[in-house]
N, C-alpha and C positions, 0 to 999 in steps of 0.2 A: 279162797279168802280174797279179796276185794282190796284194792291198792290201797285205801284209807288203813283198814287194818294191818297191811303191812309195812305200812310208814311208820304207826303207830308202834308195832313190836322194833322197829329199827329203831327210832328216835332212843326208846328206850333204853335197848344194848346200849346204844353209842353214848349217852349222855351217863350209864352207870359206869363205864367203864373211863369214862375221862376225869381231868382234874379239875377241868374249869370249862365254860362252855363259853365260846366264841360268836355271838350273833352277828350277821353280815347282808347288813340290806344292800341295793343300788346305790351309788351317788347318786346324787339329784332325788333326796329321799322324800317320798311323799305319804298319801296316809296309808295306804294299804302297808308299804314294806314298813312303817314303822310301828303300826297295828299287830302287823305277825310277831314283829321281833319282839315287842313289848310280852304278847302273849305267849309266845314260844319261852321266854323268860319263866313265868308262870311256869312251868312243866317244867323245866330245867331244879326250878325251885322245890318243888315236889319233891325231885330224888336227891335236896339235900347239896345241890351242885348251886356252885359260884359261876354267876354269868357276867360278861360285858358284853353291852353293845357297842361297836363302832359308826361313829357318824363325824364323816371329816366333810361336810360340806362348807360353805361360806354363809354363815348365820346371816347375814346382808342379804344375801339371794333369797332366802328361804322362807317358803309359802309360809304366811304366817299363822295358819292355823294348824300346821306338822310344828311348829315353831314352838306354841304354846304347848302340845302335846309334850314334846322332846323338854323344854325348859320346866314343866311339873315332872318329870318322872327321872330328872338327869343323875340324881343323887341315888335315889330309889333302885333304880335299874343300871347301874355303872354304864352310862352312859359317853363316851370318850372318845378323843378323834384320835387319828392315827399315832402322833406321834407319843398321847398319851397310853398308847395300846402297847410300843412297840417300847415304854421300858419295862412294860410288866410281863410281855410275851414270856409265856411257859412251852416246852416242849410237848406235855400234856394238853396241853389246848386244842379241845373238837370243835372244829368249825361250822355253823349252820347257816348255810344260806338263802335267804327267805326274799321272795318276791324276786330272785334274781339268779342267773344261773351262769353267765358270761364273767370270763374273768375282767375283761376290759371294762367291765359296770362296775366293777366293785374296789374301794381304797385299800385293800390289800396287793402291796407290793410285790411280794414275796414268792415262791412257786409253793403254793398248798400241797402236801402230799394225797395224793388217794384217798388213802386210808384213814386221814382226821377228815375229811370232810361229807357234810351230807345237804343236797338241796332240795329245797320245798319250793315251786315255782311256776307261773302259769303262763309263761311265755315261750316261743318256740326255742327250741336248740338251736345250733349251730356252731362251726368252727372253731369259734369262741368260749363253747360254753367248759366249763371245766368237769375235769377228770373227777369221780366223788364216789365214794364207798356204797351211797346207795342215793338214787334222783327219785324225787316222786315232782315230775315235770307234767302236767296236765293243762292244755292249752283251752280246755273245755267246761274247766273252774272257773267262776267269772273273777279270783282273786284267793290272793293267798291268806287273807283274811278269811274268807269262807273256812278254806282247809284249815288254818289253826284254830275255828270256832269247833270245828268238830272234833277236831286232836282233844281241846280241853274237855269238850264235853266226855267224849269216852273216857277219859281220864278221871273221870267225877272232880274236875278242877273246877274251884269256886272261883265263876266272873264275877267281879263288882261291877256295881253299876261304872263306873269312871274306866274300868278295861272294856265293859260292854257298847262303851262308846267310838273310844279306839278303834275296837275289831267291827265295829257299825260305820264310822267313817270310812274305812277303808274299804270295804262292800260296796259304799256310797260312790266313791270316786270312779273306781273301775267298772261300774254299772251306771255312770252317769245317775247316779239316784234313783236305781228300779227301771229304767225307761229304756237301756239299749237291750241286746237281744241274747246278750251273754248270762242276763239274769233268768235262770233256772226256775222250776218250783222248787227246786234245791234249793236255791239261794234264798227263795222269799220265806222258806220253812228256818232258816238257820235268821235271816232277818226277824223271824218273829219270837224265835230263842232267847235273842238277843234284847229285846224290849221286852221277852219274861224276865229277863235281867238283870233290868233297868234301866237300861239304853235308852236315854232323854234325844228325841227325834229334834227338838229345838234345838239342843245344845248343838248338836252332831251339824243340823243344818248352818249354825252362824257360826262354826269352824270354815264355812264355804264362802263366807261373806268377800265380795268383791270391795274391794279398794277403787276408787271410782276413777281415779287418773288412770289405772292399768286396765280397769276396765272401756273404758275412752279408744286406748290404744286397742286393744282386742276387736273393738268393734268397725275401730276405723280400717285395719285388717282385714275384717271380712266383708268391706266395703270395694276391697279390690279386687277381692276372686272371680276367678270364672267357671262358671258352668259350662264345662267340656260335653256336646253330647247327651247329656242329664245323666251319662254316665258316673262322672266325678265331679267333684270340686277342688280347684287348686289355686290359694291362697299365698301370693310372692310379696313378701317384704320390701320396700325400698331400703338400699346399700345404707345407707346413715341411721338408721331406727336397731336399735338394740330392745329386742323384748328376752325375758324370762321365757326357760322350757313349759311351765305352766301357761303363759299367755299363750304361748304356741297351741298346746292342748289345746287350750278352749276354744281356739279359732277354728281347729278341725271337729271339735265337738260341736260347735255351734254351727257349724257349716253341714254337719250330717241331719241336723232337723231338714232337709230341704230333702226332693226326691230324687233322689242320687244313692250310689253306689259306695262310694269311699270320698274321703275327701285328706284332704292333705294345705299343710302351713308352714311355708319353707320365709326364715330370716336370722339375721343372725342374733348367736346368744352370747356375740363376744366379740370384740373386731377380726380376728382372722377365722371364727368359728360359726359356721352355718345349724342349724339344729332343723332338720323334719318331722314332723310329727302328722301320726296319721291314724287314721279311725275308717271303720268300715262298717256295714249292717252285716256281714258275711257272706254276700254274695262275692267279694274281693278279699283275699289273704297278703291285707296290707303289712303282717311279719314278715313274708316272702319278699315284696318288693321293697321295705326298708334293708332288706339281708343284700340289697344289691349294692346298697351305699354304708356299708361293713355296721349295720344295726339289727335291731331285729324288734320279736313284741309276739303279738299273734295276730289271727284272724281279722279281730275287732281294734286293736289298738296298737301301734307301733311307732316306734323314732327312728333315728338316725344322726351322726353329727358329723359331718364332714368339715375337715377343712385347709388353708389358702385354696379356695376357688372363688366363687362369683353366684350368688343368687341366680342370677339368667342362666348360668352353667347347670349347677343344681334343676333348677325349673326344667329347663333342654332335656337335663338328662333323663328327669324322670316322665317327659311327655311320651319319650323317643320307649322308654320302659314299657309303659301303658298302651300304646299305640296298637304294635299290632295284636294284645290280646283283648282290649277294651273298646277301641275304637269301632264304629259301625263301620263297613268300605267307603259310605259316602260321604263321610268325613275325613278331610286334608287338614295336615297343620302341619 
């Protein structure tokens, strides 16, 4: 029996047996983790079980087209940040967490016991990641949007077009839109599911639409990288510029179009908070080297958030990282 099926038989036990099901994406929520949770809803819904989602982000920070998703569906799907979570908390509450697997990702306080919890997720392990009755952790999904299109489908659960958007956005983001290398013929068979659906490719695409000031800043970012080598790209903020975790992405995204290896986008997302964000073709296991500066991701995509340090410390440290396994010998830095 094949991992997919036996996520499928677990989810099941676990959500029959609970009183309420607890969905638990990342902070800094974007379209994939709010795609799964949305559809993981769906199934919960199925066996007759009451869900909440938690989402304690800063409405202000947040991408605005996860923004518009979350504000249609907030009523619909008990949608609630933390502290509205923490007066309804039940004992019975099975936790699920989707798109994310560390505890330090996630706005739950609390120590989760073993045994209510279960996680769906396509980013590497580590130290971090928590304790849970049963992981279906696969770094080789290009998203956990993928895996909950197929949960539903074996479940003969009816996508609407408006969920088949959702769970097509979030495909979209972790696949760069089809084009990075994590997308599967898996993925484009379950893409294509998905606009048997209904899935409006318009729609889904001006949920991506750039805001033109941030996009300004994005670009004047990748105006200062350098090209290590042709090996990498690494992209350092100046000290006074605050961008979003999302600008960040896109600087390392847009910096993997060039012929390189991995690339990376180090500035800060806060005045004492540095954020790195990093992207690879797969020849580099940039989850690995985020997991040196207490982050993680996988292969293709990873972050990091340090912080009181210094951009040029950050930069240093991760040259010093790179160096002896990336480095050709005839290059000196």
């Amino acid at each position: 029996m094949d991992d997919i099926k036996n996520l499928k038989i677990a989810l099941e036990n676990h959500i029959l047996k609970s009183k309420r099901v607890v969905l638990v994406p990342h902070l800094g929520i974007d379209f994939d983790a709010i795609g799964a949770t949305l559809g993981l809803s769906l199934l919960a819904k199925k066996h007759k079980k009451d869900t909440t989602i938690i989402v304690n982000d800063d409405e202000l920070k947040m991408d605005p087209g996860v923004k518009t998703i979350i504000d249609a569906n907030r009523e619909t799907y008990k949608i609630v940040n933390y502290e509205q979570f923490i007066r309804t908390k039940n004992p019975d509450d099975y936790f699920i967490l989707a798109d994310v697997n560390k505890s330090n990702l996630i706005a739950l306080k609390e120590k989760l016991e073993k045994e209510k919890v279960l996680i769906i997720d396509h980013h590497n392990e580590d130290a971090n990641t928590l304790m849970a009755e049963y992981k279906y952790v696969n770094p080789r999904v290009s998203s956990a949007c993928e895996v909950v299109t197929k949960l539903l489908c074996m479940n003969r659960i009816k996508i609407t077009p408006e969920m088949a958007n959702y769970l097509l956005a979030g495909i979209y983001l972790d696949t760069k839109r089809m084009t990075s290398n994590n997308a599967s013929s898996e993925t484009f068979r379950i893409v294509s599911k998905l606009i048997e659906k209904g899935a409006n490719t318009n729609y889904v695409n001006d949920l991506f639409m750039e805001d033109f000031n941030s996009d300004r800043k994005v670009h004047k970012l990748v105006s200062l990288a350098n090209l290590v080598n042709i090996s990498f790209a690494l992209a350092s903020a100046n000290e006074d510029v605050i961008y979003t975790k999302e600008e960040l992405a896109k600087v390392a995204d847009y910096l993997l179009k060039f012929k390189i290896d991995a690339s990376f986008a180090i500035g800060h997302i806060d005045e004492n908070i540095i954020s790195v964000s990093a992207r690879a073709k797969g020849n580099i296991d940039v989850g690995n080297i985020m997991s040196e500066f207490g982050g993680g991701g996988n292969e293709y995509s990873a972050a990091a958030k340090v912080e009181n340090t210094s951009i040029a410390e950050v930069s240093n440290k991760l040259y010093r990282i790179l160096k002896p396994q990336y480095y050709k010998d005839n290059v000196t830095n």
